[in-house]
C-alpha positions, 0 to 999 in steps of 0.5 A: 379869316380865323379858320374854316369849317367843313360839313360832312354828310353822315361822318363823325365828327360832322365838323372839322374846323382848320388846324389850330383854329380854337373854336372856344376863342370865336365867335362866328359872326361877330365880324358883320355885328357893331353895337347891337341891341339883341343878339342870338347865341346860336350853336352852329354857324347855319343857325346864325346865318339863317337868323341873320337873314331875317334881320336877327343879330346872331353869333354862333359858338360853334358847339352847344357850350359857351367859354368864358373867351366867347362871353367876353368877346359878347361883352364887346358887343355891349348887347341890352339883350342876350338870348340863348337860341342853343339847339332842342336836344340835350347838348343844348339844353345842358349849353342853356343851364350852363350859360344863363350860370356864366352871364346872367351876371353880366347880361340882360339874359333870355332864352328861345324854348323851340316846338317840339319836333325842332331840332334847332332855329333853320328848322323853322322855315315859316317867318312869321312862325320863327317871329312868334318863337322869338316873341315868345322867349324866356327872360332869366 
């Protein structure tokens, strides 16, 4: 174990993560994934467990900016594929623009545009809709 993270419900910050836990050093997930094909960056841990479930590899960076530490963690993983799956808000957006400057050097890149009216990935509670989102990604 690294650390933990607690939600609180209409508090800011809405994350606390244990003392000394260096969320720019981890990766959530990273642990339950060996050679993967195709994995989903995420911001939140939720959004990694909730693609989890649906048989998508994914880790989360736990916020919406990537560090050069958590690339090269990914880089361990030794992905063909890394899709940006960052939330459909600004933070997320500007995570998305920063990220495809830091790896598409390194990795086959794409990116998940979410419909409008999703704030991220647990939003879409259809499989089948969650499917056509992810077919419907952007290579870099």
């Amino acid at each position: 174990m690294a650390g933990w993270i607690t939600r609180r419900i209409q508090a800011a910050p809405k994350y606390l993560f244990s003392r000394g836990f260096q969320k720019s050093k981890n990766l959530f997930g990273i642990d339950q994934l060996d050679n993967i094909n195709t994995l989903f960056v995420v911001e939140g841990a939720f959004d990694a467990m909730w693609l989890d479930q649906y048989g998508y590899a994914s880790v989360a960076i736990l916020g919406s900016s990537i560090s050069s530490s958590q690339i090269n963690l990914i880089s361990l993983l030794n992905p063909t594929e890394v899709v940006l799956c960052l939330d459909n808000d600004e933070a997320g957006q500007n995570g998305v623009s920063k990220a495809t400057l830091d790896m598409s050097n390194r990795f086959m890149l794409s990116y998940v545009k979410l419909p409008r009216g999703y704030k991220d990935v647990q939003e879409i509670q259809r499989i089948d809709q969650l499917s056509k989102v992810i077919q419907n990604r952007t290579l870099w």
